[in-house]
N, C-alpha and C positions, 0 to 999 in steps of 0.2 A: 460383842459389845460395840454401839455407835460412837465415835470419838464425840458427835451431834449427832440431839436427836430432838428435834421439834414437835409439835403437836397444837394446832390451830394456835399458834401465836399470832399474838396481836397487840397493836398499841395505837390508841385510839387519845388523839389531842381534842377535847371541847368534840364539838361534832365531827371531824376529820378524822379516819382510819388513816394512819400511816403504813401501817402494814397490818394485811387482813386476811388473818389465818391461816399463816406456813404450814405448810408439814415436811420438812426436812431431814432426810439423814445421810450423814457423811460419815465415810469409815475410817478405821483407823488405819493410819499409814498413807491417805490421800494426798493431793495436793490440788483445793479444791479451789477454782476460781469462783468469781461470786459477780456479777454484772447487772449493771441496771444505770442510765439515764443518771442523772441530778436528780435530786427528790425522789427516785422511785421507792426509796425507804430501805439503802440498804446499810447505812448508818447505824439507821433506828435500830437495826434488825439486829446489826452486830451490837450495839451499846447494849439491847436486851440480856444477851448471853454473854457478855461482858461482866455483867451486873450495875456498867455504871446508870441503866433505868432499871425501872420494874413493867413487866409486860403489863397489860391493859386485861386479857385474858388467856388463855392458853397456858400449855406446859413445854419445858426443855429440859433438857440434861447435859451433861458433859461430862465425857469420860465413864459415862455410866453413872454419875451421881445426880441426883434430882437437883435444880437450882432452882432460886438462888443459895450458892452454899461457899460459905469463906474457904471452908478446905479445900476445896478442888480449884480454887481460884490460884493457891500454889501450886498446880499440876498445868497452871498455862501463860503465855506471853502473849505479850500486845504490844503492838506495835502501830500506834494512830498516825493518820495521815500527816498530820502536825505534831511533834515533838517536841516539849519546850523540855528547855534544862537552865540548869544556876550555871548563867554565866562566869561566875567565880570560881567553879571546881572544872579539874579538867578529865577527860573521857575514863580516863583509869577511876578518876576520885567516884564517878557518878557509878559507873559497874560495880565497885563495890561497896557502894550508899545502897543500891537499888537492888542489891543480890541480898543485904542483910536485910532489908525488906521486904524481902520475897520469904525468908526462916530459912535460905540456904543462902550463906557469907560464902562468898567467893576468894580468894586469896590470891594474890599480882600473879600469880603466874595464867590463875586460872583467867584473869581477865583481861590480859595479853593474849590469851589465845583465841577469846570471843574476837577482840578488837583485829587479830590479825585474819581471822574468818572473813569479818564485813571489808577487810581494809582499809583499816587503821591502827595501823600498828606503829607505823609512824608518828602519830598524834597524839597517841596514848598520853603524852606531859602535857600536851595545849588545853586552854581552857577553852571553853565551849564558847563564852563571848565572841572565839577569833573564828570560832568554827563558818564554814560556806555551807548553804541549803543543802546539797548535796551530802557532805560531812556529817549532818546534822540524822540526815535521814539513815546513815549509815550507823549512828549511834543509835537512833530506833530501832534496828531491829538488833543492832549488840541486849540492848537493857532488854530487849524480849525475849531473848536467848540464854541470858547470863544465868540464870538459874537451868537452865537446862528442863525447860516446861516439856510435856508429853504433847500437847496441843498449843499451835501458834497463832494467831490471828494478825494480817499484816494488811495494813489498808495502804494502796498504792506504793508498794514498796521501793519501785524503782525513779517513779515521778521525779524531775529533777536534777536525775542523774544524767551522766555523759554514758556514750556506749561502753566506752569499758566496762566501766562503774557496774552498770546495766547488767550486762555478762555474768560480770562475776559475783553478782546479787542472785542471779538465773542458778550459777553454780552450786551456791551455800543451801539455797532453799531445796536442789535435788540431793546437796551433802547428808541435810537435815532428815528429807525422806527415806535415804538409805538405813538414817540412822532408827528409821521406826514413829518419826513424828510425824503429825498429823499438820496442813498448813491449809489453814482457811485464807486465802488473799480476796482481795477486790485491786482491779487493775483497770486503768482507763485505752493501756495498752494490749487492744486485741491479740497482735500478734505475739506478745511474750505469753500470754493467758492461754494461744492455740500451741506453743509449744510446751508445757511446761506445766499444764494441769492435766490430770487423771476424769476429773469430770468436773462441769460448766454447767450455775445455775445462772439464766437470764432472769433477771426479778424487772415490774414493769405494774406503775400503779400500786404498789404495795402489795403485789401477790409473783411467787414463782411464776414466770408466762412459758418454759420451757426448762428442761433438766437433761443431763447426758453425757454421754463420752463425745467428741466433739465428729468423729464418724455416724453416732448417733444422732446429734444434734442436722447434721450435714444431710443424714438420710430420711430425715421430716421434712427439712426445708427445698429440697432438690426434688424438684418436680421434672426438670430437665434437665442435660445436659450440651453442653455446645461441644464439637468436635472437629477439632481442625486437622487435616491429613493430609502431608505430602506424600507426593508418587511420582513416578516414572510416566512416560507420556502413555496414553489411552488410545490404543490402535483408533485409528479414524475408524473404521469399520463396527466395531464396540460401542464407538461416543451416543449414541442417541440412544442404544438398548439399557446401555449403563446408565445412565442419566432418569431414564422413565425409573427404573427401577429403584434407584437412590429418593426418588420424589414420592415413592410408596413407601420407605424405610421413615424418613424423617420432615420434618417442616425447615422452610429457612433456607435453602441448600442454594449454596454458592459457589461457582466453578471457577477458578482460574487455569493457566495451563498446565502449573504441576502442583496444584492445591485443588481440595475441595473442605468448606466449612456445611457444617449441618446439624440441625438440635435433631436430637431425640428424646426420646422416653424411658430409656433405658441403656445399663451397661450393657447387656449382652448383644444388642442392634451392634457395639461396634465391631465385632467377634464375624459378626454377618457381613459386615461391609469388608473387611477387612479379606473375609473367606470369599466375596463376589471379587473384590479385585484379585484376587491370586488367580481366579479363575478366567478371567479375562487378560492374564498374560501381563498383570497392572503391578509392578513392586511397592511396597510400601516403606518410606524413607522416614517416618514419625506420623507419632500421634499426640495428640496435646490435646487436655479433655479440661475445659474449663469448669470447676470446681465454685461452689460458694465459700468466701473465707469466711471464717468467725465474722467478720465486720460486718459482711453483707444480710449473713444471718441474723445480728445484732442489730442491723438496721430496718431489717425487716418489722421488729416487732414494734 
């Protein structure tokens, strides 16, 4: 069973598709990033399977249940980019307004323990008026949590935050997964998204533009590689036979006296080079293979 599971969704404003015809599926126990531009509809995408829209056409489920459907809407948490609260109740008061809301009441102990998860446990008495952005978003993902949902949805989770904060938001969300939940994020921050998710939807134009494990992702986009290798000096006798020979291996190739840089075509050319210097008496001191990050990936499209 898919935690998600999509099928040509769509939502379509007056003449504009916003999003045009997903097929999605995410498993359970993921922790799934979700990427795309400003506008590229991934909003819309989540509000669908939220239920706070109705699709345009197409079908989803969650959790195995066909939506839209109220029951299963108590089987998950959300946690939106923007979280407002009554200024006048303070973080304890709202987890337990918003857990008896959910048809599972929380009890102070139990929403002490949410608050000290996100970190705020401290805050727990303050009203949310005095709350800082950060504080705020930290209460987002408490009230998403507090029922203890099977599937999470969190839109920008860390935005805001200071590094610490950051971290130990990174921490709760792999606590969560151990525990069996399912977490749908969108994150503006590549690098938490390359550490910390299972698999990485690029969305662009209102359609999936790429889907995968982020080795997966890495192994469509990497058409080359750049390889940079220190070594020991290169008998003078060697230098010109070594060198013809590296200019048949690879493009680009640049020598200094105990470097050489050079793109290839593949991982196993460096297995090759590495195996020509040992044979010319050449030690090899590092290799450093330049990789495309998520970002560059991401920006590619």
């Amino acid at each position: 069973m898919f935690a998600i599971e999509t099928k040509q969704l769509q939502k379509v404003y007056g003449a504009t598709q916003v999003v045009k015809g997903i097929d999605l599926t995410v498993e359970k126990g993921e922790v799934f990033g979700f990427l795309g531009r400003n506008g590229a509809g991934k909003s819309t995408f989540i509000n669908m399977l939220t239920g706070i829209i109705q699709p345009s056409s197409g079908t989803y489920s969650l959790l195995g249940v066909k939506g839209p459907n109220d029951q299963v809407k108590k089987r998950i948490g959300v946690m939106p980019d923007y979280s407002t609260f009554y200024g006048s109740l303070t973080a304890l008061d709202h987890l337990k307004f918003l857990s008896a809301l959910s048809g599972k009441p929380a009890g102070k102990h139990g929403c002490l323990e949410v608050l000290r998860l996100v970190g705020l446990e401290d805050h727990a008495q303050l009203k949310t008026a005095k709350f800082s952005f950060g504080m705020k978003k930290k209460l987002g993902i408490a009230q998403a949590i507090i029922h203890d949902p099977e599937l999470i949805f969190l839109d920008e989770p860390t935005s805001g935050l200071d590094a610490e904060s950051a971290i130990h938001i990174h921490k709760l969300i792999r606590h969560l997964q151990k525990e069996g939940k399912t977490i749908f994020m969108t994150s503006h921050n590549l690098d938490e998204v390359e550490k910390i998710c299972t698999r990485i939807a690029i969305m662009k134009e209102g359609k999936v533009a790429k889907i995968g494990t982020m080795s997966e992702l890495r192994s469509f986009y990497r058409s080359t590689l750049t390889v940079r290798i220190k070594h020991s000096p290169i008998p003078k006798t060697e230098e010109l036979t070594l060198n013809q020979w590296l200019q048949t291996v690879g493009t680009d190739l640049e020598r200094k006296e105990s470097f050489i840089t050079i793109t290839i075509d593949h991982e196993r050319k460096i297995a090759e080079i590495i195996r020509a210097f040992n044979q010319y008496k050449v030690d090899i001191y590092r290799v450093e293979v330049d990789e495309p990050s998520l970002e560059e990936i991401f920006l590619d499209e």
